[in-house]
Backbone of each chain as nested JSON, in Angstrom:
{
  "chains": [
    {"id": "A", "residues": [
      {"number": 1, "name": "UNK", "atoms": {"N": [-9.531, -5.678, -16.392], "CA": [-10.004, -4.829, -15.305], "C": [-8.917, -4.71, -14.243]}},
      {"number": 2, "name": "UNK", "atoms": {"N": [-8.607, -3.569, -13.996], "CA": [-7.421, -3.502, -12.72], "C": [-7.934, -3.05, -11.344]}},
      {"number": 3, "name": "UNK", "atoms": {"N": [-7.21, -4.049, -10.738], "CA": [-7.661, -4.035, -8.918], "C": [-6.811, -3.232, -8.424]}},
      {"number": 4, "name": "UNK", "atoms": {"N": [-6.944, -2.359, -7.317], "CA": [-5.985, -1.711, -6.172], "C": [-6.637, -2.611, -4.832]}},
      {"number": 5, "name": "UNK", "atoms": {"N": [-5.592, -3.078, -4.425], "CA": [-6.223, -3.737, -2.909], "C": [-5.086, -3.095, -1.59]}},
      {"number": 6, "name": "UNK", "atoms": {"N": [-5.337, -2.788, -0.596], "CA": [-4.9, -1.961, 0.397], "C": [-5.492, -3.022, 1.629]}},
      {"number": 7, "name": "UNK", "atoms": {"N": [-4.017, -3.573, 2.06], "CA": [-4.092, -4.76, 3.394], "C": [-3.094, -3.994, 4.038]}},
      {"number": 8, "name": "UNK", "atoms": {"N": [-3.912, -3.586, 4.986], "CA": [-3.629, -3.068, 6.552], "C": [-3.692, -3.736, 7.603]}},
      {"number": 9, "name": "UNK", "atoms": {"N": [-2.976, -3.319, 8.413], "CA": [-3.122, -3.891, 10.007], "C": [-4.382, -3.783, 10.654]}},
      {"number": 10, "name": "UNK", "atoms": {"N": [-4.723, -4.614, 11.38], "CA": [-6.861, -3.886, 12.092], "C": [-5.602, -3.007, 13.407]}},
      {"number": 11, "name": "UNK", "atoms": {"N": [-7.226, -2.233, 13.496], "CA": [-6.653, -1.409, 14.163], "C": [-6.925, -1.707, 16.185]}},
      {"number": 12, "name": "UNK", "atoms": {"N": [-5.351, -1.549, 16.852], "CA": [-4.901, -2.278, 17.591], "C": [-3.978, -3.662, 18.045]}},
      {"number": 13, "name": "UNK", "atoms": {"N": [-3.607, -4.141, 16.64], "CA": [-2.39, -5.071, 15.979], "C": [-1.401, -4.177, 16.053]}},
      {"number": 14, "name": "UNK", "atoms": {"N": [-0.128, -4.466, 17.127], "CA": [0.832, -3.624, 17.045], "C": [1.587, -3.567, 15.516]}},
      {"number": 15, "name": "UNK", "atoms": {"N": [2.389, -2.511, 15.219], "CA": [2.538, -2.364, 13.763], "C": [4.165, -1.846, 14.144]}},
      {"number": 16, "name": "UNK", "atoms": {"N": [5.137, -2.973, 14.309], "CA": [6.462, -2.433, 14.615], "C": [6.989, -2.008, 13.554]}},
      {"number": 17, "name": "UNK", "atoms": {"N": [6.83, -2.319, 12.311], "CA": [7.371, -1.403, 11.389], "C": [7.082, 0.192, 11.194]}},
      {"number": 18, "name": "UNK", "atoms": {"N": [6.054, 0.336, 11.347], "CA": [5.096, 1.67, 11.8], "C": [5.554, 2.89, 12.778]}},
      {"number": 19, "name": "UNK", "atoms": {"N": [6.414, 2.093, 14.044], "CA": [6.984, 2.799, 14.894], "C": [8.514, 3.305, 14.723]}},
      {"number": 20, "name": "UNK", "atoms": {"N": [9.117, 1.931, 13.583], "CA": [10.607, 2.061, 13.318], "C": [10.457, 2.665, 12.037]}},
      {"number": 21, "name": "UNK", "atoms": {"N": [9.356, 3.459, 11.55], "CA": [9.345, 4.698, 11.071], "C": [9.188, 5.907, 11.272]}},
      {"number": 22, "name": "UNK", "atoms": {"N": [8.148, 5.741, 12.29], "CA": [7.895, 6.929, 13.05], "C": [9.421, 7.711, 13.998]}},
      {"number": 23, "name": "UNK", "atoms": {"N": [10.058, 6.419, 14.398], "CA": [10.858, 6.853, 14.865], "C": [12.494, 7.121, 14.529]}},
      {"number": 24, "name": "UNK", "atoms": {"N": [12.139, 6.584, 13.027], "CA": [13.309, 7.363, 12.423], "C": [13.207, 8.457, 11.809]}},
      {"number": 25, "name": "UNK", "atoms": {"N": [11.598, 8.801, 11.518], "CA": [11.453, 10.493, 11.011], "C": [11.717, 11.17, 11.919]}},
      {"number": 26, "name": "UNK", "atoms": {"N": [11.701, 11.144, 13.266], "CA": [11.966, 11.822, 14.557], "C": [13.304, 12.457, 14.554]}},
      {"number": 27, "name": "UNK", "atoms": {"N": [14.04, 10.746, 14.201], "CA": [15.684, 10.945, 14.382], "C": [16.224, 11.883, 13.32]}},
      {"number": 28, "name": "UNK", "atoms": {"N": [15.369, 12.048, 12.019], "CA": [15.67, 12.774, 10.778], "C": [14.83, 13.902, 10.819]}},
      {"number": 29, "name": "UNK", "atoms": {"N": [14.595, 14.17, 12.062], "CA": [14.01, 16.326, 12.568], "C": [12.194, 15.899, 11.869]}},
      {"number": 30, "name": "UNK", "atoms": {"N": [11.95, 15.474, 11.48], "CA": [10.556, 15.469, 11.068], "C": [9.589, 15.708, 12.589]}},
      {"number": 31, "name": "UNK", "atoms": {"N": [8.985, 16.821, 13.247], "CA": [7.951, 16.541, 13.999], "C": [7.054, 16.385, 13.7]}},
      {"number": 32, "name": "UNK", "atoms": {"N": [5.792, 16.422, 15.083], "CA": [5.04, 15.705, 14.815], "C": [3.942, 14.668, 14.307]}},
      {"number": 33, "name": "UNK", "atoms": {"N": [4.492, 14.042, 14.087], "CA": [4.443, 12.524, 12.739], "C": [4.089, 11.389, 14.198]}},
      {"number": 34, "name": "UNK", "atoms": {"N": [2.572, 11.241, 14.294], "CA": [2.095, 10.158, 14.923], "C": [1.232, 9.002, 14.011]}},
      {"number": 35, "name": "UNK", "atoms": {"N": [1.014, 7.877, 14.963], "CA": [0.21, 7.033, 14.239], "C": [0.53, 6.316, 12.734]}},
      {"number": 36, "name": "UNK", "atoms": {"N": [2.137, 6.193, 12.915], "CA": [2.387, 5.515, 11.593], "C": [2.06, 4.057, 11.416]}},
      {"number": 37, "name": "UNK", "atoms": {"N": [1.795, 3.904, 10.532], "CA": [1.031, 2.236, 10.217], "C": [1.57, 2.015, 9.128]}},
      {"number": 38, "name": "UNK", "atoms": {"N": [1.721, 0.803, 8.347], "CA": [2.39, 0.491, 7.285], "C": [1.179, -0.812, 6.913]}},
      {"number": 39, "name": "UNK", "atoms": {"N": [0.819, -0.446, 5.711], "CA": [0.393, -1.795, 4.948], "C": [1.102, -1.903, 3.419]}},
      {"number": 40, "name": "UNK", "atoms": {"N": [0.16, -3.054, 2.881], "CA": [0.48, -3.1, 1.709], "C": [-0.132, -3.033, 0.635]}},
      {"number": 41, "name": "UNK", "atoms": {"N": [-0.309, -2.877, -0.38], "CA": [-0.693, -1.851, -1.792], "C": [-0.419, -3.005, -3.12]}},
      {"number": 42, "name": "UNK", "atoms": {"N": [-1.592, -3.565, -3.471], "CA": [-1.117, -4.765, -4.462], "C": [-1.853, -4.359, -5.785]}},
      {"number": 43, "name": "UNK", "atoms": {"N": [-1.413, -4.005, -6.107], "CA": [-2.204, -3.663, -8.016], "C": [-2.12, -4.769, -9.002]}},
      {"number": 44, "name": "UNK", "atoms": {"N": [-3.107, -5.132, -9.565], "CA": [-3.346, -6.519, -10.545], "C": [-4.227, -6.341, -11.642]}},
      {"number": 45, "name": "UNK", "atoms": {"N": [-3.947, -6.723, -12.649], "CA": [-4.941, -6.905, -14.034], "C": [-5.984, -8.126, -13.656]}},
      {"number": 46, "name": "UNK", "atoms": {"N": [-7.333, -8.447, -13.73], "CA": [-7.831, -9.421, -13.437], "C": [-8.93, -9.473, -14.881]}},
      {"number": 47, "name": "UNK", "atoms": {"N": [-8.796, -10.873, -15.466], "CA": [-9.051, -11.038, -16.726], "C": [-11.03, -11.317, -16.45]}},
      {"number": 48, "name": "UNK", "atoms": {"N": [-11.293, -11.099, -15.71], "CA": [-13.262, -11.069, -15.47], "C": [-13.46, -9.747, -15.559]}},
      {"number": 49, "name": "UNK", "atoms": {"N": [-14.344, -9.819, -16.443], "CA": [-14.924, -8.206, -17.202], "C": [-16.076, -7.888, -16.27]}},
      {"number": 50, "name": "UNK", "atoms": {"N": [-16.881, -8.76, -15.482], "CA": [-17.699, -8.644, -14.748], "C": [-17.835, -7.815, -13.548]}},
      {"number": 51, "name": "UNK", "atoms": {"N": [-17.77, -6.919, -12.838], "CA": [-17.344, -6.256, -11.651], "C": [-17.764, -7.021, -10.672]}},
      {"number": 52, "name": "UNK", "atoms": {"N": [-19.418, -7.211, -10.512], "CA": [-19.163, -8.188, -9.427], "C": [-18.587, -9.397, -9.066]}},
      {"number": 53, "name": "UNK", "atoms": {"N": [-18.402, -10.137, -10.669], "CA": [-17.454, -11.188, -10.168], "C": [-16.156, -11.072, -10.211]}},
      {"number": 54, "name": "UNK", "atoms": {"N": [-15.48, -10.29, -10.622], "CA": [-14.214, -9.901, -10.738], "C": [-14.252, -8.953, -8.619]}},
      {"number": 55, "name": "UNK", "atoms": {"N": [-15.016, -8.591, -7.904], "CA": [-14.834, -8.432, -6.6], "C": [-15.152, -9.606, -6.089]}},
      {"number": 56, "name": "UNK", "atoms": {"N": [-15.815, -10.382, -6.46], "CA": [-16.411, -11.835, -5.878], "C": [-14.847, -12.462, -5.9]}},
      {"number": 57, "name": "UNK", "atoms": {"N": [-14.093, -12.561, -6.991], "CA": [-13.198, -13.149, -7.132], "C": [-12.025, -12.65, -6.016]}},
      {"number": 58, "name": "UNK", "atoms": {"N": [-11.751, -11.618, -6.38], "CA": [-10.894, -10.632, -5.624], "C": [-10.57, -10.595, -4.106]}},
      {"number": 59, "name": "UNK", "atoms": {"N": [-12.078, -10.873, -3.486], "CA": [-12.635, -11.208, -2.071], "C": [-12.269, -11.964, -1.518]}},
      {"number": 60, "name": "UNK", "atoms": {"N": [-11.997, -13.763, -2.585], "CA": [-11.559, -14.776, -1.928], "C": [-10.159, -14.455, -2.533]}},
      {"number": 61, "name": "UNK", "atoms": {"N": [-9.234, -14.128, -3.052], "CA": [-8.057, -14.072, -3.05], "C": [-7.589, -13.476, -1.956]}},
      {"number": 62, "name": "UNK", "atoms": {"N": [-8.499, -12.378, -1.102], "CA": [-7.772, -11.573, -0.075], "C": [-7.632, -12.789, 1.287]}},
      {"number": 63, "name": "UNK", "atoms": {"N": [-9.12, -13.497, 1.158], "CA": [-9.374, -14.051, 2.014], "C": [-8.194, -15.477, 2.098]}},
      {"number": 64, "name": "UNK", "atoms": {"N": [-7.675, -15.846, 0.858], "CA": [-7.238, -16.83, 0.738], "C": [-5.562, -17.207, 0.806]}},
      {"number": 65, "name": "UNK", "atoms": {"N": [-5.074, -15.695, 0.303], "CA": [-3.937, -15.559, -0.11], "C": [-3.041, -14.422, 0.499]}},
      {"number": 66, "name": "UNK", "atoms": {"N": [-3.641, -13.37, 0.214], "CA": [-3.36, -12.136, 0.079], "C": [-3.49, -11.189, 1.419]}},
      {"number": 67, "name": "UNK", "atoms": {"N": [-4.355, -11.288, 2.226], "CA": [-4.616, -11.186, 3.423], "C": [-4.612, -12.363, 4.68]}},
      {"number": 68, "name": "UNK", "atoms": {"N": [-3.751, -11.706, 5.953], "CA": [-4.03, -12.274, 7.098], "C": [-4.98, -11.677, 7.863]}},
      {"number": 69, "name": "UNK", "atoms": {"N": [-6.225, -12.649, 7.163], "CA": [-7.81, -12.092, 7.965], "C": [-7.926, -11.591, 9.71]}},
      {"number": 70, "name": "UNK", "atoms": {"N": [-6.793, -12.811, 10.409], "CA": [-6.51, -12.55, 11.664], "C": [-6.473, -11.309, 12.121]}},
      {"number": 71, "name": "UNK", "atoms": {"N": [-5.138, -10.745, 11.244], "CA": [-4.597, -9.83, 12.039], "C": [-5.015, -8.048, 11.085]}},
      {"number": 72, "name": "UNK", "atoms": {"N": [-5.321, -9.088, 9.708], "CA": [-4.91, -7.458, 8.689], "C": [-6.519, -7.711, 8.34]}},
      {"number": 73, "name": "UNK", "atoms": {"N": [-6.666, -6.202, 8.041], "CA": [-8.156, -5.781, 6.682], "C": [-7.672, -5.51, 5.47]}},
      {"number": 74, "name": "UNK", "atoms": {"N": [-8.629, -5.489, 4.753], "CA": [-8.497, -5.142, 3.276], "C": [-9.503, -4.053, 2.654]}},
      {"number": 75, "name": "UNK", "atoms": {"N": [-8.726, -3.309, 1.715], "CA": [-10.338, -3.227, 1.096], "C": [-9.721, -3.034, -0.708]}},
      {"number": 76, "name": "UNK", "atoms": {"N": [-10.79, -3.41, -1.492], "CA": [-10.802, -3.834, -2.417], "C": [-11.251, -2.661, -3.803]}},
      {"number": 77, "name": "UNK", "atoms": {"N": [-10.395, -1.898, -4.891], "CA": [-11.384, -1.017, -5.416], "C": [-10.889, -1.458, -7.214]}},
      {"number": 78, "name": "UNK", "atoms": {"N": [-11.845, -1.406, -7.458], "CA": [-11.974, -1.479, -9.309], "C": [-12.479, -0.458, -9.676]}},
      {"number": 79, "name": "UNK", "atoms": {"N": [-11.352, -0.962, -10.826], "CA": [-11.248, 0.339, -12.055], "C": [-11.51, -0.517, -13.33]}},
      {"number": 80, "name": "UNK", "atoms": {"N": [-12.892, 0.198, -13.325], "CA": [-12.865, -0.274, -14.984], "C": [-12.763, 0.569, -16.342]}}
    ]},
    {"id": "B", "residues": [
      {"number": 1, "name": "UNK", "atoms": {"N": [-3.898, 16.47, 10.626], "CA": [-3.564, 16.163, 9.191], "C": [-2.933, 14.472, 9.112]}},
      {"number": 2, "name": "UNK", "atoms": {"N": [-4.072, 13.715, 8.553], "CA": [-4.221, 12.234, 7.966], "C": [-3.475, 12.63, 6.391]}},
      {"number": 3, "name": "UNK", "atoms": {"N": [-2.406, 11.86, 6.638], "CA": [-1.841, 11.333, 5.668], "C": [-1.445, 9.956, 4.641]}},
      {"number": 4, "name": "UNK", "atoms": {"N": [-1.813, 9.588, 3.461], "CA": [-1.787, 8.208, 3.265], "C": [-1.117, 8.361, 1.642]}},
      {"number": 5, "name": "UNK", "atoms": {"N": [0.269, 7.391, 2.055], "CA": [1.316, 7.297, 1.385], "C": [1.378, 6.072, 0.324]}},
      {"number": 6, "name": "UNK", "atoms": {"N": [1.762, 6.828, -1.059], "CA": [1.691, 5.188, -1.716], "C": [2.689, 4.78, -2.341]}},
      {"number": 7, "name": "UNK", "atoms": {"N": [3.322, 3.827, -2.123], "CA": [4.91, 3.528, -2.999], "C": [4.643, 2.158, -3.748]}},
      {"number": 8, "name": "UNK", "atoms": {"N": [4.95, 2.595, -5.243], "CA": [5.278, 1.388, -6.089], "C": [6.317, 1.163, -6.517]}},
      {"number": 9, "name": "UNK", "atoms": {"N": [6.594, 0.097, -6.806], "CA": [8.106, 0.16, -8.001], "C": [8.297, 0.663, -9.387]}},
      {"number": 10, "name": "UNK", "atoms": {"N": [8.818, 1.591, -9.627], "CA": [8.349, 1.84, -10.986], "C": [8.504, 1.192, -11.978]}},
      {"number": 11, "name": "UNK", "atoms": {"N": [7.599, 1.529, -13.468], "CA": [7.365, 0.634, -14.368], "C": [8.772, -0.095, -15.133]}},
      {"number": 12, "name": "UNK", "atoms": {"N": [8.865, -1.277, -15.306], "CA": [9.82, -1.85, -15.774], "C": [10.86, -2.548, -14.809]}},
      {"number": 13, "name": "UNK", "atoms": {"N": [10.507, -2.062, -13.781], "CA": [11.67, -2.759, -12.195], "C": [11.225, -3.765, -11.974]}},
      {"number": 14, "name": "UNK", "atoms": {"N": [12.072, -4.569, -12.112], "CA": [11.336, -6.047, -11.75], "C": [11.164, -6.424, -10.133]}},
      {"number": 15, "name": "UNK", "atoms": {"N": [9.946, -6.924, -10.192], "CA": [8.875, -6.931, -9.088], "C": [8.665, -8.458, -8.539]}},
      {"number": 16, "name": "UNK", "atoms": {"N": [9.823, -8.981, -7.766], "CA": [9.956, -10.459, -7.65], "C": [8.495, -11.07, -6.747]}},
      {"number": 17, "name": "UNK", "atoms": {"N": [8.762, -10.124, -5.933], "CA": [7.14, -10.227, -4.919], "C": [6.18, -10.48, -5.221]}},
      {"number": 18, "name": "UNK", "atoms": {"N": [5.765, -9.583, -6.411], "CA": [4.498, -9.353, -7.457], "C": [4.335, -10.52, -7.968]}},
      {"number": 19, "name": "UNK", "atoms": {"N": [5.807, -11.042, -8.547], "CA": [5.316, -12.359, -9.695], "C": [5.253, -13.115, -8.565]}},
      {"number": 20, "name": "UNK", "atoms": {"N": [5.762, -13.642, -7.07], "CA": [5.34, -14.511, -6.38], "C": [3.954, -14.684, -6.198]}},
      {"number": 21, "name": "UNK", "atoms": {"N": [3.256, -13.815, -6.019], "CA": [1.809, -13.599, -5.819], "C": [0.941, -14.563, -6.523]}},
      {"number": 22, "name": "UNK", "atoms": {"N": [1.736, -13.699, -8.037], "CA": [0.881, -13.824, -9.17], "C": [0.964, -15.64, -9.329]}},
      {"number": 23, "name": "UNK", "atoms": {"N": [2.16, -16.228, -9.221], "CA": [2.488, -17.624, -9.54], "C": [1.427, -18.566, -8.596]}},
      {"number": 24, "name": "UNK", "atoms": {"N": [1.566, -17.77, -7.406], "CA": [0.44, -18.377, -5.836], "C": [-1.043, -18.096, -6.304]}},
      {"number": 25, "name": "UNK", "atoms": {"N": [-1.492, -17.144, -7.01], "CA": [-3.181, -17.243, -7.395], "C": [-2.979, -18.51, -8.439]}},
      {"number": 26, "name": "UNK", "atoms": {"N": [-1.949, -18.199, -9.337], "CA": [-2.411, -19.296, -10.854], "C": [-2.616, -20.862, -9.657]}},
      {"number": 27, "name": "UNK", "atoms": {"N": [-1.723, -21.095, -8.784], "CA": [-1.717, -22.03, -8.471], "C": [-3.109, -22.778, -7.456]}},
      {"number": 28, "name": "UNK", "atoms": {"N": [-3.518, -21.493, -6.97], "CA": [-4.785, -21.534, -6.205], "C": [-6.014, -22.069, -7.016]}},
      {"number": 29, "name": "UNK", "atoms": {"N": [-5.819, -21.534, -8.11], "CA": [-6.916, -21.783, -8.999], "C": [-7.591, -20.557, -9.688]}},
      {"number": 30, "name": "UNK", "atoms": {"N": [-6.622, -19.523, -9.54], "CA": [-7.458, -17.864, -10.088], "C": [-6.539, -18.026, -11.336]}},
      {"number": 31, "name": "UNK", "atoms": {"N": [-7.672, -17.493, -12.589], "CA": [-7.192, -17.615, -13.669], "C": [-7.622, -15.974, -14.575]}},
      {"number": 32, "name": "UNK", "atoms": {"N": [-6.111, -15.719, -14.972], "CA": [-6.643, -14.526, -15.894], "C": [-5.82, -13.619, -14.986]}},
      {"number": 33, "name": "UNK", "atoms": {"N": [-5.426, -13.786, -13.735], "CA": [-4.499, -12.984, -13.103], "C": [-3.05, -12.338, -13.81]}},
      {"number": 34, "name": "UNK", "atoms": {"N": [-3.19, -10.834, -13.682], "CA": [-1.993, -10.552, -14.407], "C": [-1.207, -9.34, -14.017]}},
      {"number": 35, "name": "UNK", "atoms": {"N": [-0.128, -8.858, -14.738], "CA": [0.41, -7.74, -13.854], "C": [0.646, -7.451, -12.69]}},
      {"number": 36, "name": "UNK", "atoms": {"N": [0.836, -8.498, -11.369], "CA": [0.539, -8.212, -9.835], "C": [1.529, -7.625, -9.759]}},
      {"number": 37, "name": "UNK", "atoms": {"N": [1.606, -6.23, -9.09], "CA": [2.514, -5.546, -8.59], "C": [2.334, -5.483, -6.806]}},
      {"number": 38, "name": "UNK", "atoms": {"N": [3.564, -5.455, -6.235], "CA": [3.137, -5.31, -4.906], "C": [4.354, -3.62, -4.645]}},
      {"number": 39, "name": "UNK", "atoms": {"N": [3.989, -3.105, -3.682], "CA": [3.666, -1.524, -2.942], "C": [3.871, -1.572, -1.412]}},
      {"number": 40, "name": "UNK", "atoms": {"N": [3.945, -0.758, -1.075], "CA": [3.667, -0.167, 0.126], "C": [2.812, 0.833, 0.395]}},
      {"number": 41, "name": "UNK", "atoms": {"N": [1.921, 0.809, 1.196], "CA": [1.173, 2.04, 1.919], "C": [1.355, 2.451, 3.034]}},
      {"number": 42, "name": "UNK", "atoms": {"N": [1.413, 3.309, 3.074], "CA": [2.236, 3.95, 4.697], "C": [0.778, 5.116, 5.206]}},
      {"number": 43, "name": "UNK", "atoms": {"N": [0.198, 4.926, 6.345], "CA": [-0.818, 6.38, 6.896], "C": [-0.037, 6.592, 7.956]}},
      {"number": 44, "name": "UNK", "atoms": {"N": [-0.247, 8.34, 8.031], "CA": [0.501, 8.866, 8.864], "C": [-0.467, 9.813, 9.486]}},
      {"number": 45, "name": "UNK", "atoms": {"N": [-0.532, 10.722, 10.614], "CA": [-1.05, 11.893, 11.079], "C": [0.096, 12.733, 10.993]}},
      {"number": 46, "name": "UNK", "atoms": {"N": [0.345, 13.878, 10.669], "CA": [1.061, 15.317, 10.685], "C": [0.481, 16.178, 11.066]}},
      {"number": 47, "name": "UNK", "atoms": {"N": [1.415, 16.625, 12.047], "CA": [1.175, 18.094, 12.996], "C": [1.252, 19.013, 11.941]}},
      {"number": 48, "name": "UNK", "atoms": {"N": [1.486, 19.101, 11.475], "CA": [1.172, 20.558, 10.362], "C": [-0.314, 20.572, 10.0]}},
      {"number": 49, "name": "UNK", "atoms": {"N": [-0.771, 21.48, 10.046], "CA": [-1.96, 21.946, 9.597], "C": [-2.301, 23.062, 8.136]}},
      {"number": 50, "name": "UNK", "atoms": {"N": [-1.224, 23.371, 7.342], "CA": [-0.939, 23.431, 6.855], "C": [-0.876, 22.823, 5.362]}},
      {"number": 51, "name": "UNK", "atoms": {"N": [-2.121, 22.925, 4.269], "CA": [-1.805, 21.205, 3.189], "C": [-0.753, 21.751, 2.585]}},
      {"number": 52, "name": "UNK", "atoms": {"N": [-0.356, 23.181, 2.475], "CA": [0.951, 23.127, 1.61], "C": [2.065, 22.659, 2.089]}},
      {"number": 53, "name": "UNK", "atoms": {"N": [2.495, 23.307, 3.626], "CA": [3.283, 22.537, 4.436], "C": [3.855, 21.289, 4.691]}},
      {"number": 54, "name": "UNK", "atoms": {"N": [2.615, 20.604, 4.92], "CA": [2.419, 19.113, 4.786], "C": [3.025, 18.464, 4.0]}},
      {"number": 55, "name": "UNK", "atoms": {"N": [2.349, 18.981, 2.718], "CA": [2.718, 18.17, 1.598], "C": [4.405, 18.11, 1.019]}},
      {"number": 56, "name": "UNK", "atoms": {"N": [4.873, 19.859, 1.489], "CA": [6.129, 19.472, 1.382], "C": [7.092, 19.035, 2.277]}},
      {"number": 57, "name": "UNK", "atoms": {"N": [6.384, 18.671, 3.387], "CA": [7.223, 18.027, 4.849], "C": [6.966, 16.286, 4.166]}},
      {"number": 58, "name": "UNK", "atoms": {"N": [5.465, 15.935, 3.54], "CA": [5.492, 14.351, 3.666], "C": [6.767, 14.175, 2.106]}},
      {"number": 59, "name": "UNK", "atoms": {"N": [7.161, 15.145, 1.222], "CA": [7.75, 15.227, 0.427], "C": [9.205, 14.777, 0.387]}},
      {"number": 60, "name": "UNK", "atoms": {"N": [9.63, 15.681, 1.484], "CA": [11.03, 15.017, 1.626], "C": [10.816, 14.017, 2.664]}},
      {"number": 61, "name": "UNK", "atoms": {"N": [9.78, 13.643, 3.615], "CA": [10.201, 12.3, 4.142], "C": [10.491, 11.414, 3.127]}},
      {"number": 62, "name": "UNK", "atoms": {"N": [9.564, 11.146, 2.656], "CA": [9.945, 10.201, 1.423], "C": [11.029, 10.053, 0.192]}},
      {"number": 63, "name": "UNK", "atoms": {"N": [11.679, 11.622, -0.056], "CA": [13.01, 11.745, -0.606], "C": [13.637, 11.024, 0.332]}},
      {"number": 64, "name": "UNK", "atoms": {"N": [13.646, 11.264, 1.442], "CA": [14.969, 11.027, 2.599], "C": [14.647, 9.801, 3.128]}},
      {"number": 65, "name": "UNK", "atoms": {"N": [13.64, 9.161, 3.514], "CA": [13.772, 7.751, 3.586], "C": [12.714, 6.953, 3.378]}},
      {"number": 66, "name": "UNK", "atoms": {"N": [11.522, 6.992, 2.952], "CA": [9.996, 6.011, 3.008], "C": [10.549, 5.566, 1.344]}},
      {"number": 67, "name": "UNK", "atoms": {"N": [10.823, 6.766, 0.555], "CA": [10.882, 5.702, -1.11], "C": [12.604, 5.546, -1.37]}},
      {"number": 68, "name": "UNK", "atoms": {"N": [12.393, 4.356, -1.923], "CA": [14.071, 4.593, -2.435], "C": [13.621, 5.087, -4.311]}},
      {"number": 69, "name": "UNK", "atoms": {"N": [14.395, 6.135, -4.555], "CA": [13.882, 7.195, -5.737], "C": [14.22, 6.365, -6.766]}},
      {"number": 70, "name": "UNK", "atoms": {"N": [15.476, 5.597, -6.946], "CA": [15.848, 5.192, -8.094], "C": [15.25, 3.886, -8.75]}},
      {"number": 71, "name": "UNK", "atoms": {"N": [14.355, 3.297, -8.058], "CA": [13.714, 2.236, -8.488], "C": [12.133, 2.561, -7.594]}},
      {"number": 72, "name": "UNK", "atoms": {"N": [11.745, 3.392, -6.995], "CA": [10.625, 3.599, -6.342], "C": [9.869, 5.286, -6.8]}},
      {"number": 73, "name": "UNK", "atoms": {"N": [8.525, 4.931, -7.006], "CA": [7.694, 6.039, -7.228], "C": [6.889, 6.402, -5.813]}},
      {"number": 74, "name": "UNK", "atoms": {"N": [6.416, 7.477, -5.573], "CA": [5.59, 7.757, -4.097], "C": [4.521, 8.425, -4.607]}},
      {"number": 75, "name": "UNK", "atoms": {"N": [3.68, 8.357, -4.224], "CA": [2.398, 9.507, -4.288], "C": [1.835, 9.619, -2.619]}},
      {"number": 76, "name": "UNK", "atoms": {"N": [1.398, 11.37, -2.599], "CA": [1.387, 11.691, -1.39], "C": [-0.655, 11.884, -1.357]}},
      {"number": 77, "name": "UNK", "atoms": {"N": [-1.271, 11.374, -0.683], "CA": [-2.655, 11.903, -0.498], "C": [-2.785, 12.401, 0.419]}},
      {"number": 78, "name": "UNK", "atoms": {"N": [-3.368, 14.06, 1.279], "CA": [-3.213, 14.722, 2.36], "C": [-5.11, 14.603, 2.289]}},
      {"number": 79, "name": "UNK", "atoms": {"N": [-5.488, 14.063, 3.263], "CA": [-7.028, 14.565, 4.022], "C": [-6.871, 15.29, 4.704]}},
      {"number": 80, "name": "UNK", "atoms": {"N": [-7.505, 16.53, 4.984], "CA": [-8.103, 17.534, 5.776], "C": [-9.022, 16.916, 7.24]}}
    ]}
  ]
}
């Protein structure tokens, strides 16, 4: 079963990478380009055929590993 | 115009990040974990209103600097 998981910044966590993009599309003529944010994008095979436990599982990996609950969200989607 | 950007490495590029991941679940105790690839996601807003526009403005950002082409794939998603 393959996971897409998408860990973002919450929103109001400054996101300096976000801006030192925004503001190099600027420098490279791109206008108006606001609100850049940058997360990250983790794709995985997960060997539980089960969906809910294969998100049950998934959930505590974000919680455990994979995500900084602090500062970042997640969200979690299967493909079966 | 909400924009949300997705960059992987393409298939066969070795993905040192990914297998870190992957080595950190086996070790956690997640079993059956496989393939972890790690990505970038980038959301943006664009002043163009425009989805054809758009799409070929978020087009060459990413030629010109969000993907590196020769070892990186992009996919562009434009919401209305």
């Amino acid at each position: 079963m393959k996971a897409k998981i998408h860990i973002t910044l919450k929103p109001g966590v400054l996101d300096p990478q976000g801006k030192a993009i925004q503001s190099s599309l600027g420098a490279l003529g791109f206008e108006g380009v606001e609100n850049v944010r940058q997360g990250k994008y983790i794709e995985l095979d997960i060997g539980e055929s089960d969906a809910a436990k294969a998100g049950e599982q998934l959930t505590r990996m974000c919680d455990k590993l994979l995500a900084n609950t602090v500062i970042e969200n997640y969200t979690i989607d299967l493909e079966t």
